[in-house]
GUZAVEX-236928 format. One record per residue: residue in three letters; x, y, z of N, C-alpha, C in turn. Coordinates in steps of 0.001 Angstrom, whole numbers, plus 500000, padded with zeros to 6 digits. Layout:
BEGIN
ALAXYZXYZXYZ...
This chain:
BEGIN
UNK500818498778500000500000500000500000500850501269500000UNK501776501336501182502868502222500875503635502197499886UNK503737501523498999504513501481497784503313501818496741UNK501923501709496860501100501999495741501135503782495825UNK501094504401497074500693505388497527501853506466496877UNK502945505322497224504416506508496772504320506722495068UNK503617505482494436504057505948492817502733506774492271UNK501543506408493197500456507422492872500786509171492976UNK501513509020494117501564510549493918502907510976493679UNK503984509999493532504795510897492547506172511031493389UNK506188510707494483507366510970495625508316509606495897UNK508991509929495850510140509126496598510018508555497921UNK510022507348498178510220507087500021511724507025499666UNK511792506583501183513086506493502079513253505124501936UNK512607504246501566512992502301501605513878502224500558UNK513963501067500163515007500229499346514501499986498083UNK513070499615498193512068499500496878511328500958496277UNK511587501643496806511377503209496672511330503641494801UNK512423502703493981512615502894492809511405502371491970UNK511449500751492069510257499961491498509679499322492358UNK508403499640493341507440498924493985507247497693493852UNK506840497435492509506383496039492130507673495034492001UNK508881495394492569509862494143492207510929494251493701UNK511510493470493533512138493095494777513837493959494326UNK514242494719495671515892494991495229516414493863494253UNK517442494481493688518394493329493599519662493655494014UNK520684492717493589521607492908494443522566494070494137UNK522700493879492145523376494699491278522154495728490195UNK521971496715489997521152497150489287521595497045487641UNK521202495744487455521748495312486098521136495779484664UNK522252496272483888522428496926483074522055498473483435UNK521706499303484257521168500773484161522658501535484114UNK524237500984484420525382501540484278525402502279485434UNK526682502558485569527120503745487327526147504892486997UNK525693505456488155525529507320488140526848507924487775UNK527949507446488332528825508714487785528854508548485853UNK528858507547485509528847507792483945527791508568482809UNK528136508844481813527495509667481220526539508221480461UNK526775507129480356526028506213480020524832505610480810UNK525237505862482523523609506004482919523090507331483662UNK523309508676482560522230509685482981521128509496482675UNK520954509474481769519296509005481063518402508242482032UNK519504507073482121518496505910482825518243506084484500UNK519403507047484633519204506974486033518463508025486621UNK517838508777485415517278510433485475515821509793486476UNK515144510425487143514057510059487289513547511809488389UNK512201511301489211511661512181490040513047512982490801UNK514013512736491196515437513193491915515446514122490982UNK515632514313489885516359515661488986515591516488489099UNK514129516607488910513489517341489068513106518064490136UNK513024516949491246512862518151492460514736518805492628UNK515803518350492409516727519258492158516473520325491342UNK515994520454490596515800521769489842515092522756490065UNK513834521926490751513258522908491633513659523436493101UNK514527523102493333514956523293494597516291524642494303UNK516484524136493590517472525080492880517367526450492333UNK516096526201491938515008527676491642514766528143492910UNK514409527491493630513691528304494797514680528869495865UNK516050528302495656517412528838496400517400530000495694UNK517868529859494768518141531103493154517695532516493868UNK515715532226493846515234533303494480515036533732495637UNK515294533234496413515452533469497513517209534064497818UNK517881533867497035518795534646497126518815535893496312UNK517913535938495352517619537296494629516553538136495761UNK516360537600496546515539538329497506516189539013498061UNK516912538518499224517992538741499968518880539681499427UNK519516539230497779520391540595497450519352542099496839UNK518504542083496826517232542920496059516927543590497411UNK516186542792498205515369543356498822515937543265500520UNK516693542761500918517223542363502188516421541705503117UNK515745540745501758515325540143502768514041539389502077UNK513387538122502904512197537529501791511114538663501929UNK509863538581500866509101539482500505507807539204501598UNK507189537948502114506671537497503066506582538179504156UNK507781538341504972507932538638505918508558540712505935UNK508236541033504803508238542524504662506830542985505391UNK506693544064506039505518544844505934504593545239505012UNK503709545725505035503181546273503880503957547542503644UNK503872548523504363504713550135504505505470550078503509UNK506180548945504018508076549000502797507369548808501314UNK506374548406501170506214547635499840505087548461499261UNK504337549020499795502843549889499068503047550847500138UNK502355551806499021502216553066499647500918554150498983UNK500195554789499943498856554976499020499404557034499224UNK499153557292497890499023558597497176498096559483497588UNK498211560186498460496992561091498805497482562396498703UNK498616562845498029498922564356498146498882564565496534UNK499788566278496324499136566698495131500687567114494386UNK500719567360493290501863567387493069502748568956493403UNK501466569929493559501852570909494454502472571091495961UNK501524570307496509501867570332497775503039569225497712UNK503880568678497022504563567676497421506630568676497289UNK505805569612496149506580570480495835507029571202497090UNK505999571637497297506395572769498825507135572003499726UNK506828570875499866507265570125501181508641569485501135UNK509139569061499561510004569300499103510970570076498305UNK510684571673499074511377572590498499512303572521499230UNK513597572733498889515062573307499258515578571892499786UNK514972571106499325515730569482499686516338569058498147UNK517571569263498301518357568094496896518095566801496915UNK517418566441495616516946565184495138518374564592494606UNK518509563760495003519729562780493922519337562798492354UNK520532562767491834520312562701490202519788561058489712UNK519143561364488701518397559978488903519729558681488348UNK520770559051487747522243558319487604522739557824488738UNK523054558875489425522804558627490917522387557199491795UNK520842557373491755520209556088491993520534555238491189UNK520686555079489822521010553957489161522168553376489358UNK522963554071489585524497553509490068524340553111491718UNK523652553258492807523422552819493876523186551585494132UNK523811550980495337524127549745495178522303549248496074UNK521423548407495285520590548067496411520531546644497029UNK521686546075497252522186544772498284522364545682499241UNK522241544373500232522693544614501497523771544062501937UNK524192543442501196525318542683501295526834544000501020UNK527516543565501578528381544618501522529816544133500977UNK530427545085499639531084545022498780532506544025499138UNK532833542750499020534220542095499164535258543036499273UNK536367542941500425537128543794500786538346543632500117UNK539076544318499367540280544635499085541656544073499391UNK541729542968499934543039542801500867544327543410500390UNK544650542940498996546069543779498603546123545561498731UNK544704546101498768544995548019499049545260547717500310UNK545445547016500988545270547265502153546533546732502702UNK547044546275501828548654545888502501549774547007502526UNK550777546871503636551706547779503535552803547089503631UNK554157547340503358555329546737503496555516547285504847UNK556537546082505627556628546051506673555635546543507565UNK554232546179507416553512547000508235553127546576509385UNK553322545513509890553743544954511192554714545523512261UNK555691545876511531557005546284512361556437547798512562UNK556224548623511428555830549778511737554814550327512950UNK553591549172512404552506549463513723553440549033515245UNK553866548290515233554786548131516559555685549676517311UNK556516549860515916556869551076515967556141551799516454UNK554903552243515815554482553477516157553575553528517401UNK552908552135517641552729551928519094553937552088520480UNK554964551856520080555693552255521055555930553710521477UNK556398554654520127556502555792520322555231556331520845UNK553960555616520823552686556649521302552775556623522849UNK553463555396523154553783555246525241554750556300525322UNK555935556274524830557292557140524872556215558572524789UNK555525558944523920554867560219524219553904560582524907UNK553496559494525629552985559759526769553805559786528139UNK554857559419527697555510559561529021556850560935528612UNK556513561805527938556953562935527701558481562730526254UNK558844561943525630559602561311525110559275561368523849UNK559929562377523301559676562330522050560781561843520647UNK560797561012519212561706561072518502562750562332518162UNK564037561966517870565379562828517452564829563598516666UNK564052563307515215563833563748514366562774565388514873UNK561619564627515575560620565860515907560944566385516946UNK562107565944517792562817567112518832563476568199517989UNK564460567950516671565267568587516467564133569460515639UNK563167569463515092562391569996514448561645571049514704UNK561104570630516410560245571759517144561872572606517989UNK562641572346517719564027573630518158563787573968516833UNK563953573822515746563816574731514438563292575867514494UNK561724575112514888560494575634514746560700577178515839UNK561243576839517128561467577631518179562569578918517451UNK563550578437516816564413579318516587564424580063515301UNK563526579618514907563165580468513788562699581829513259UNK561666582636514248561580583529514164563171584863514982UNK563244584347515598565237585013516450565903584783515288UNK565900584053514844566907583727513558566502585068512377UNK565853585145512136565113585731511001565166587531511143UNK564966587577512433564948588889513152566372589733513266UNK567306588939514002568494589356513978569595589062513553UNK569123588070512036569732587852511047571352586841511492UNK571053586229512119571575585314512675573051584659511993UNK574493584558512256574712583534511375574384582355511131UNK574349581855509817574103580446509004575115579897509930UNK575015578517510152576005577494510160576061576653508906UNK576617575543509106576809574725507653575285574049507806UNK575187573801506192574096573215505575573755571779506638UNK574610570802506771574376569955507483573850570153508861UNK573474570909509600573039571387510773572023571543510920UNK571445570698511079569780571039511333568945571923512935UNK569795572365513374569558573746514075569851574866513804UNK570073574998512420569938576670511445569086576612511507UNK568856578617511215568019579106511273567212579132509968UNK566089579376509483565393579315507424565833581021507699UNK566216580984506470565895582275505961565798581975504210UNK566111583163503659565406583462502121566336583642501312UNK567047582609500848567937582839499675568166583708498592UNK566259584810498464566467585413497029566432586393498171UNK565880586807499453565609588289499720567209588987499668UNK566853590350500449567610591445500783568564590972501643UNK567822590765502805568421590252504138569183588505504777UNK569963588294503026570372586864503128571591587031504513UNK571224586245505134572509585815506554574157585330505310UNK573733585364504399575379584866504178576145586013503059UNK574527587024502894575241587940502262575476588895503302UNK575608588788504835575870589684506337577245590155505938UNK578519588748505789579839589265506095579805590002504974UNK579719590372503705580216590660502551579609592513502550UNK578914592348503739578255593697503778579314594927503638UNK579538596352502927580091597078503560581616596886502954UNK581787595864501813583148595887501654583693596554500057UNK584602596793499728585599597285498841584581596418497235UNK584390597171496582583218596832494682584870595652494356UNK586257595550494494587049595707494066586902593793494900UNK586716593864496081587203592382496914585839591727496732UNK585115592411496269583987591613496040584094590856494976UNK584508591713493802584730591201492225585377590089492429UNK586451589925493296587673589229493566587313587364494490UNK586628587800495380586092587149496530584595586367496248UNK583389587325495993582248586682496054582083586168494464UNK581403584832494339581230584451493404580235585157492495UNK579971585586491579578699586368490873578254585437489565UNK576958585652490002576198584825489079576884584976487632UNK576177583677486522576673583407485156575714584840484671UNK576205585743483932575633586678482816575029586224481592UNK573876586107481833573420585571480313573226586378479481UNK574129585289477896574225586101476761573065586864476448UNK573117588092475919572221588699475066570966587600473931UNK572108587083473162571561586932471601570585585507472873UNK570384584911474138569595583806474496568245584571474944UNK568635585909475039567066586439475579566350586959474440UNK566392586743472984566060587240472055565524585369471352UNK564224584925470878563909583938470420564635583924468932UNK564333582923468679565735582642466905564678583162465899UNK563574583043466000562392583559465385561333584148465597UNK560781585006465239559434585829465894558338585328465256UNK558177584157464333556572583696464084556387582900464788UNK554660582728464782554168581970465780554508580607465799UNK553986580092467252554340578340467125553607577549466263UNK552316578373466351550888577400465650550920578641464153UNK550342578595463197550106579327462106548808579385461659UNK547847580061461379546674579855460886546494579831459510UNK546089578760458822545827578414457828544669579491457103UNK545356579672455493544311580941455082542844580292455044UNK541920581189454866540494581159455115540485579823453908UNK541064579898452602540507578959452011540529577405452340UNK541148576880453262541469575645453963540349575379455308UNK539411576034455884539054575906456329537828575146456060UNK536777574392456695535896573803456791534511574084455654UNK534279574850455991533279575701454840533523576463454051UNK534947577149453228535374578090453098534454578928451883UNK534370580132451743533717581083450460534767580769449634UNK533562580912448429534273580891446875535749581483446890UNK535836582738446924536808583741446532537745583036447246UNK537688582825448529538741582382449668539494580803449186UNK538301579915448405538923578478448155539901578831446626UNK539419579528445989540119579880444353541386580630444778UNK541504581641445344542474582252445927543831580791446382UNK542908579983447300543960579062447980544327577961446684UNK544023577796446132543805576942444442545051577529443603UNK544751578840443312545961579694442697547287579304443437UNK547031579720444610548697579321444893548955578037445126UNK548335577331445235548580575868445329548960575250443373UNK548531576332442856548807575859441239550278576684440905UNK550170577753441210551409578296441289552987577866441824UNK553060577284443329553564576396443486553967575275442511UNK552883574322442254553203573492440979553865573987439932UNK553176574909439687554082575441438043555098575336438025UNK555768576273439110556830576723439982557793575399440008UNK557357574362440061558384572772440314558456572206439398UNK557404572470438469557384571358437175558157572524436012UNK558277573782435944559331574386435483560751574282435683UNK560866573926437230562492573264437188562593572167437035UNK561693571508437023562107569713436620562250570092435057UNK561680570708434293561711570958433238563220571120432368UNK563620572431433482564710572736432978565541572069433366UNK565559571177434206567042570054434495566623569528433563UNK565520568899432972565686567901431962566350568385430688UNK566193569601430421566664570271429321568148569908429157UNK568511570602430434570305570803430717570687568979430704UNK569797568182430940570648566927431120569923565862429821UNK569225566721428488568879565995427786570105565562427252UNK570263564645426267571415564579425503570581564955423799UNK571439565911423101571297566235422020570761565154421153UNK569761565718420277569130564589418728569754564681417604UNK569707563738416229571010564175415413570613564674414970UNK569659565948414751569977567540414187570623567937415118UNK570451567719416146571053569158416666572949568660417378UNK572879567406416919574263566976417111575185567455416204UNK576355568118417290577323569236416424577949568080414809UNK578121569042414298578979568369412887581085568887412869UNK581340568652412044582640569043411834582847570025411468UNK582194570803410675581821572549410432582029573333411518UNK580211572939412207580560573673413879581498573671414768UNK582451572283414475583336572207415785584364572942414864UNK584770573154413590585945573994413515585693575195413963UNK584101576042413203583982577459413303584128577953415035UNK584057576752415809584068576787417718585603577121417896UNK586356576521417050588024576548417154588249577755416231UNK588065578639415732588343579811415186587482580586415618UNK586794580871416307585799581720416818587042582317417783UNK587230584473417210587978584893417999589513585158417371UNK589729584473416350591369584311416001591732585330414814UNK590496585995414360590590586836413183590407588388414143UNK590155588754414977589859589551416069591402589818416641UNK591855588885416881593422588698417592594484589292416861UNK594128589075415460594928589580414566595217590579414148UNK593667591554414101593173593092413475593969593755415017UNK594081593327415803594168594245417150595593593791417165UNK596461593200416839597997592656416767598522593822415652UNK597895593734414871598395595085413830598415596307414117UNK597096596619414725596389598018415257598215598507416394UNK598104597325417450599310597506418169600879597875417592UNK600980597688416687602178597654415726602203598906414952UNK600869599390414554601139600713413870601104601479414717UNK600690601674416108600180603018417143602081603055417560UNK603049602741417911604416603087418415604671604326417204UNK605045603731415810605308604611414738604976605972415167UNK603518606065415319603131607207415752603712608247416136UNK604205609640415772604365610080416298603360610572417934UNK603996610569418960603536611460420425602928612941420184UNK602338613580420814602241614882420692602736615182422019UNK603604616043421853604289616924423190602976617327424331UNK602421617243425558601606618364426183602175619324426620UNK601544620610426674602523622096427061602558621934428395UNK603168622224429090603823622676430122603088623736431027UNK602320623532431997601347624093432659602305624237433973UNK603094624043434305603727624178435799604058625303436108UNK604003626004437538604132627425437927605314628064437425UNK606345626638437721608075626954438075608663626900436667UNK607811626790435373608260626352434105608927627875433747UNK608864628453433777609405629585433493610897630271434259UNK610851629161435614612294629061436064612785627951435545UNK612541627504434316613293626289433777614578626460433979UNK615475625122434478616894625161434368617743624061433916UNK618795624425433135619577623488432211619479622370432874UNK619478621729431901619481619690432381621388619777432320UNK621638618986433353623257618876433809623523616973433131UNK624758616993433417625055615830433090624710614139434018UNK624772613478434139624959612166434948625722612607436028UNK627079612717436068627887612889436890628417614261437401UNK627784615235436554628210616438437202627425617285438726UNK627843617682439364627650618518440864627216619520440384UNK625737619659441015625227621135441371626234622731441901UNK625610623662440964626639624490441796625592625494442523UNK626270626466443239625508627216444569624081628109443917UNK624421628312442384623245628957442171622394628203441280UNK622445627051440752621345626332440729620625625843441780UNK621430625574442953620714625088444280619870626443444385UNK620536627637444050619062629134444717618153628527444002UNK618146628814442759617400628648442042616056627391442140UNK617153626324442582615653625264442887614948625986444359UNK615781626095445458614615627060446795613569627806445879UNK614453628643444743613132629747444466612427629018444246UNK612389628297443303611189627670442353610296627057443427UNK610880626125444567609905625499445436609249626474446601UNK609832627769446380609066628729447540608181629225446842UNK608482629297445115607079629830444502606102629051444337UNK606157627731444165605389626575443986604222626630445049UNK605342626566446395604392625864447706603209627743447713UNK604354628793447300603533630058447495601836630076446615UNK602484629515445231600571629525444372599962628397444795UNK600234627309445266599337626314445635598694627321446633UNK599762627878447893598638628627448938598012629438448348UNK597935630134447742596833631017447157595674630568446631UNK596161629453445469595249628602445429594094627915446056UNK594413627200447301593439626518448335592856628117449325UNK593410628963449535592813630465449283591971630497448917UNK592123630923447674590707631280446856590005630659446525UNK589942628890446903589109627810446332588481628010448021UNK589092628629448850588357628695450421587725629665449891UNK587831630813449663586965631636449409585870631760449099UNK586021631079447442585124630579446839583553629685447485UNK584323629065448050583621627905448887582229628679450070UNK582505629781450450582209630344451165580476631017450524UNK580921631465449189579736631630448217578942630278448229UNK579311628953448116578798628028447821578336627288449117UNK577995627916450426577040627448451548575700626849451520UNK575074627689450345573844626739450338573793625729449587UNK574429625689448469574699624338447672575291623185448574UNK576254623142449285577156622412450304576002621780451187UNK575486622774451616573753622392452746573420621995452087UNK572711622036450636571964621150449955572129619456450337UNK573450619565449557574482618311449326574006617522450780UNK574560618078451768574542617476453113573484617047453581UNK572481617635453304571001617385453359570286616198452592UNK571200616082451135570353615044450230571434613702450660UNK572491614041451135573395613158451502573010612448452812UNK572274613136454081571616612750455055570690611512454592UNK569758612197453593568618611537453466568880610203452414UNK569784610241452204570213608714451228570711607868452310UNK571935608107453156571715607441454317570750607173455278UNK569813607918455610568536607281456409567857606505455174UNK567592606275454261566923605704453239567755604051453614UNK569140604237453005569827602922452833569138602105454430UNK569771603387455662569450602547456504568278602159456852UNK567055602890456806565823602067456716565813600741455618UNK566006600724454520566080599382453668567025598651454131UNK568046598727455242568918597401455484567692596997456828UNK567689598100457739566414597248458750565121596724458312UNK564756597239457274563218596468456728564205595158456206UNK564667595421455514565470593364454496566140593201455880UNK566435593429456990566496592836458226565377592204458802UNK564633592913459256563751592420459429562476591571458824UNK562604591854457563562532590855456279562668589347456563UNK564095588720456710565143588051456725564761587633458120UNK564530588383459328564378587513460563563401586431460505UNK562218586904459449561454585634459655561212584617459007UNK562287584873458246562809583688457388563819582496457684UNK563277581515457444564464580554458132565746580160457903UNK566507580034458561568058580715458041568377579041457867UNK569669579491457253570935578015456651571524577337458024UNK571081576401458351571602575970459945572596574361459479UNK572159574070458442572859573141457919573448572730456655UNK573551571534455451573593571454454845572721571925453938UNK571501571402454341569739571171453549569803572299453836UNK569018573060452411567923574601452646566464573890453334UNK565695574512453741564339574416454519563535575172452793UNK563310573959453148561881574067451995560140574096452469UNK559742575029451807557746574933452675557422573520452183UNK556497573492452806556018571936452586554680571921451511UNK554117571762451466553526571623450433551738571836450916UNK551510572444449947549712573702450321548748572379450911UNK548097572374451704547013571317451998545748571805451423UNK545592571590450353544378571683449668543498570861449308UNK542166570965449163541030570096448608540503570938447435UNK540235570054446158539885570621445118538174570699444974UNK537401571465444380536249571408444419535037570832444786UNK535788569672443673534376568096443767534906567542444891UNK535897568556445735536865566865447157536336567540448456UNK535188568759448252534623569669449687533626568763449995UNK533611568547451256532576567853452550531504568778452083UNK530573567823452306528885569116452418528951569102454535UNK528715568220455138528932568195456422530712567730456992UNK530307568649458640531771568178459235532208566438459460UNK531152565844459660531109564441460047532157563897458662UNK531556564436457275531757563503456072533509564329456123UNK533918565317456270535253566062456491536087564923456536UNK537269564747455178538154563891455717539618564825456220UNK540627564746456718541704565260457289543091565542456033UNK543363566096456040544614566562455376545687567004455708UNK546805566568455717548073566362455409548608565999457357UNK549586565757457697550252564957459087550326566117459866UNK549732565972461306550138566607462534551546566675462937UNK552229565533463024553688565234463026554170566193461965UNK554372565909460800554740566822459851555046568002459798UNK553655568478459856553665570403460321554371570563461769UNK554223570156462702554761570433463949556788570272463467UNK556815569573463328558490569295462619559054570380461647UNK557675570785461114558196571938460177558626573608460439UNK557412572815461261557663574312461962558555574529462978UNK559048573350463623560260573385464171561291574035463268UNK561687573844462635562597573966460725562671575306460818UNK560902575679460615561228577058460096561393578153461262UNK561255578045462317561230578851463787563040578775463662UNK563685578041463170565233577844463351565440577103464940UNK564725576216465143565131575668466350565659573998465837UNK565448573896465060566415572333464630566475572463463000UNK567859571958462455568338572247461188567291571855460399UNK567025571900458946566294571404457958566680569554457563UNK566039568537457371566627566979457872566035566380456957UNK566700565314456250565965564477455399566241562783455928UNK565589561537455421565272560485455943566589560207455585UNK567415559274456841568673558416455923568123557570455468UNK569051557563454088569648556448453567569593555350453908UNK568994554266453544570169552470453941571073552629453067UNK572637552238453581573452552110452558573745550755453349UNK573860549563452345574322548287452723575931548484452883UNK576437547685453899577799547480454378578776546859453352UNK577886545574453452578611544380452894577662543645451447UNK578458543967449824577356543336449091576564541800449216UNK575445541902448692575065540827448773575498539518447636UNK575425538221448346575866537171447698574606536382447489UNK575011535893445979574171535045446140574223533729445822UNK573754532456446535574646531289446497572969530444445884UNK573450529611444848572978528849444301572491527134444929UNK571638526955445713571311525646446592571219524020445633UNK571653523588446463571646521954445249570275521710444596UNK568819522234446291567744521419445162567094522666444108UNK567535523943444576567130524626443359567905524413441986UNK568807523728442132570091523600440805569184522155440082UNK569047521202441297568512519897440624567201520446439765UNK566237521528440344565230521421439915565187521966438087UNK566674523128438248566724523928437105567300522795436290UNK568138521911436151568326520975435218567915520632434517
């Protein structure tokens, strides 16, 4: 009966026949295979799995209770769980005026377990932190019994002597002394500028060390343009007609500008076509070019000696004290020597008269002279304004720091049909890296640089393998 009762309703007893009522144990449950094998799950599945599963559910939620709600829902109040609405949304206002509501993120990020968050153990470790807490438990007795560390004794004397120090400018002792007094290295009243007070401009120069003088040309930047540059209006995002054609032109200009010198190197390094390859004609008329010229002017030279000279007259003051030409070897006598004094006392006499009356003269010619001096002023302030403008020209240009000239880099342009209608569809043009490097270049803060080279060391060999040889056979 107890065995009819157990399979009527579905439960398991506790007996031995509990499985099949109608048959007797046996000894081996032959053929159904072990439970642990995967060959008798099937067979060995019965009423057991199922109330496991349900049992398993009902743990599940009951632990979703517990982390949800802190607790089963049964044994809640009503209060916690319903709540009846009898106010207005006015009055709820008033009653919650000047109270901050949490942001409703806020609540969503709020933890609602009650369970409280697994603790950290590794933040919470310290090296040696055993010994330390020991440590610092001891020193808290030692300071209760008036005993304090070396360190915060010598610290609160600092502290004590610090203002005396400061006041009556105390001497420094050495750096290593930690019972100096602080004072202020940049003020007025440095303690170590005390001894030096009061002495000779001369033993100072001699004695106190004086700061490094910094050069001039380091307080002046190598360049005066900016770090960043603003790109003309036509590069920008939306740019107007006029502004994108404008940026177009010089971006074509440029080009021209390169494909004209590639041009002309090709010229200079074409090699001639056979028209225009010289013949034996041209290369003689190249070797007489010049030799019939050489000749007309070889003659010209040959007839001009023949020539008679024409005498020029004789314009000299003293020509009229002309005196006999003497021999090689013959001696002056006493009155040719007068004779030369005269001549050189009359000489030096009309030159003075001369620079005389050219002073004189000169004297009429004051305002012309002012003129002169005046237009002569103003050509020098001219020159020198045009050497400071092409100075200043030239400063913001990037100078020769190395081998390489600094070349601009090249226009970042988009051509017509290549403009975004929106910023999203905007694609990017030309390297961040790039421009920043360049502009390093052109500011003159690092030379102009190009990529090395690989140059291989050692040529390469190349060795021929047996089965590629067998295969080429």
């Amino acid at each position: 009966m107890a065995a009819d009762a157990e399979a009527a309703s579905g439960f398991l007893g506790f007996g031995l026949s509990s499985r099949d009522p109608g048959r007797l144990p046996s000894r081996r449950a032959g053929g159904l295979g072990a439970r642990n094998r995967k060959k008798g799950w099937k067979r060995w599945r019965g009423p057991e799995a199922q109330l496991g599963r349900e049992l398993g559910d009902w743990l599940e939620e009951k632990a979703t209770e517990l982390r949800q709600l802190g607790g089963p829902v049964s044994e809640k109040p009503d209060e916690t769980l319903f709540f009846v609405d009898t106010g207005s949304e006015e009055k709820d206002q008033k009653q919650n005026h000047g109270k901050e509501k949490p942001l409703k993120i806020d609540l969503i990020l709020q933890s609602d377990s009650k369970i409280p968050a697994p603790k950290d153990i590794l933040s919470y470790q310290v090296p040696n932190g055993k010994k330390l807490k020991r440590k610092r438990r001891l020193w808290e007795k030692l300071e209760e019994k008036g005993v304090l560390p070396r360190k915060e004794r010598l610290l609160q004397e600092r502290l004590k002597k610090a203002p005396a120090a400061t006041d009556s400018c105390m001497e420094v002792g050495s750096g290593t002394n930690p019972s100096r007094g602080f004072y202020d290295i940049w003020s007025d009243s440095n303690p170590l500028d005390k001894a030096l007070a009061g002495k000779d401009i001369w033993f100072l120069e001699q004695t106190k060390k004086q700061p490094v003088k910094r050069p001039e040309r380091l307080k002046k930047a190598p360049s005066q343009l900016p770090a960043v540059e603003v790109i003309s209006p036509g590069g920008s995002y939306n740019p107007s007609f006029q502004a994108h054609q404008a940026l177009l032109f010089k971006a074509h200009e440029i080009e021209l500008k390169r494909q004209k010198a590639e041009e002309k190197l090709e010229r200079q390094l074409n090699f001639p076509t056979v028209a225009e390859a010289p013949t034996q004609e041209t290369v003689f008329r190249e070797q007489c070019e010049g030799l019939l010229e050489e000749e007309s002017s070889d003659e010209e030279g040959q007839e001009s000696p023949l020539k008679p000279q024409e005498e020029e007259p004789q314009t000299d003051a003293g020509s009229a004290l002309s005196l006999p030409r003497r021999g090689a070897g013959e001696k002056k006598t006493e009155r040719q020597r007068k004779k030369e004094k005269a001549a050189k006392r009359l000489k030096a006499r009309a030159l003075g008269e001369k620079a005389a009356r050219l002073r004189q003269q000169k004297l009429f010619q004051l305002r012309s002279i002012r003129l002169q001096v005046k237009q002569r002023e103003a050509e020098l302030l001219r020159r020198k304004r045009a050497r400071q403008a092409k100075r200043e020209a030239e400063a913001n240009k990037p100078k020769r720091l190395g081998r390489l000239k600094y070349e601009d880099p090249d226009v970042d342009v988009q051509l017509s049909t290549e403009l975004a209608e929106s910023l999203r569809t905007l694609k990017p043009e030309g390297s961040i890296l790039k421009d920043r490097f360049k502009s390093l270049q052109k500011r003159n803060l690092i030379e102009p640089r190009e990529r090395a080279k690989f140059k291989r060391k050692y040529r390469l060999k190349y060795v021929e393998k047996r089965a590629f040889r067998e295969i080429t056979l």
